[in-house]
N, C-alpha and C positions, 0 to 999 in steps of 0.2 A: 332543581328547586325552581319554583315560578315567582319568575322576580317583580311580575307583572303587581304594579298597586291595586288595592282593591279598596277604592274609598266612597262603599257603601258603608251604614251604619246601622244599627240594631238599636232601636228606643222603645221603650217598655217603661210601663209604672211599677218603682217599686210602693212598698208598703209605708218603712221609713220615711225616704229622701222623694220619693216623688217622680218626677220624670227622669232618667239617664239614658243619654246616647251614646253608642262605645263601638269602635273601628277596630280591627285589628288587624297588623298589616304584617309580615312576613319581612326583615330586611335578611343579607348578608349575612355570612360568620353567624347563623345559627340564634342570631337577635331575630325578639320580636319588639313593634311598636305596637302600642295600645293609646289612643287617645279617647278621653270619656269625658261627660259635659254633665253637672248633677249638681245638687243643692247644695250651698255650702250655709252655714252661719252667716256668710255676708252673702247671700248671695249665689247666681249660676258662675260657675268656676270648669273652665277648661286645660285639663291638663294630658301630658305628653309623657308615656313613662316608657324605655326602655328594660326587657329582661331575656332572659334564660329559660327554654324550658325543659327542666332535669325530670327524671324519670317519671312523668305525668305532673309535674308541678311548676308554678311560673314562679322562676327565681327572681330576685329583686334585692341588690345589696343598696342598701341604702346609701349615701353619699360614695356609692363607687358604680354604680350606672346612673345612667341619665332621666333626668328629670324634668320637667320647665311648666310652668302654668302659662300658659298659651292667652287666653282671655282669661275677663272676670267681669261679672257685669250685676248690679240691684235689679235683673228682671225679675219678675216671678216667677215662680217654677213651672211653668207653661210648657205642654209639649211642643207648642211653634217657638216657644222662644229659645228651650234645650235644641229643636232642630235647627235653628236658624245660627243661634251659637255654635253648634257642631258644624255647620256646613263652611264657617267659615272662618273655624280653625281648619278645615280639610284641604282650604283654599291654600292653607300654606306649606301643604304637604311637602314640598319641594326643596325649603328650604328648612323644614324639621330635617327632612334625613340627610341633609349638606350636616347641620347641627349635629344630629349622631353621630355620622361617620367620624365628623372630626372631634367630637368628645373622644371616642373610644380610638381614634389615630394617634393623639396628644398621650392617650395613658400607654400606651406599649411603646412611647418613644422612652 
């Protein structure tokens, strides 16, 4: 498995929400991380979701993987500002997957 990070991003307009930027990173034990930057009701919202992906599908138990809203910010839905918000949740790439790991370390103890 290539353990290597790969913290380029894919940003595209949707039709709904507007600008979204979204990383996906390969961890360990067969997790993936996904972090995505997109409109929210309040605002551009960055969040960090750990899953599973079972026969072509990304699995996701709700309050039994990891989750965290990273940022959150009253910018407009700007593709510089979704980029500039992604880039620097990516910044803390390091210490999300310290966060993972020891999310999913705590639950198999």
């Amino acid at each position: 498995m290539n353990t290597e990070l790969n913290t380029e991003f894919q940003i595209a307009k949707h039709f709904r929400d507007g600008w979204q930027a979204e990383t996906r990173i390969a961890l360990e034990g067969g997790r993936h991380l996904s972090i995505t930057t997109r409109k929210t009701s309040r605002g551009l919202r960055t969040n960090a979701q750990a899953y599973r992906i079972e026969n072509g599908f990304m699995m996701f138990v709700m309050f039994g993987d990891y989750a965290k809203t990273l940022a959150q910010s009253t910018a407009r839905c700007t593709e510089k500002a979704v980029a500039d918000q992604h880039r620097q949740a990516l910044g803390q790439l390091d210490t999300i997957k310290a966060e993972v790991l020891a999310f999913y370390a705590a639950k198999e103890e």
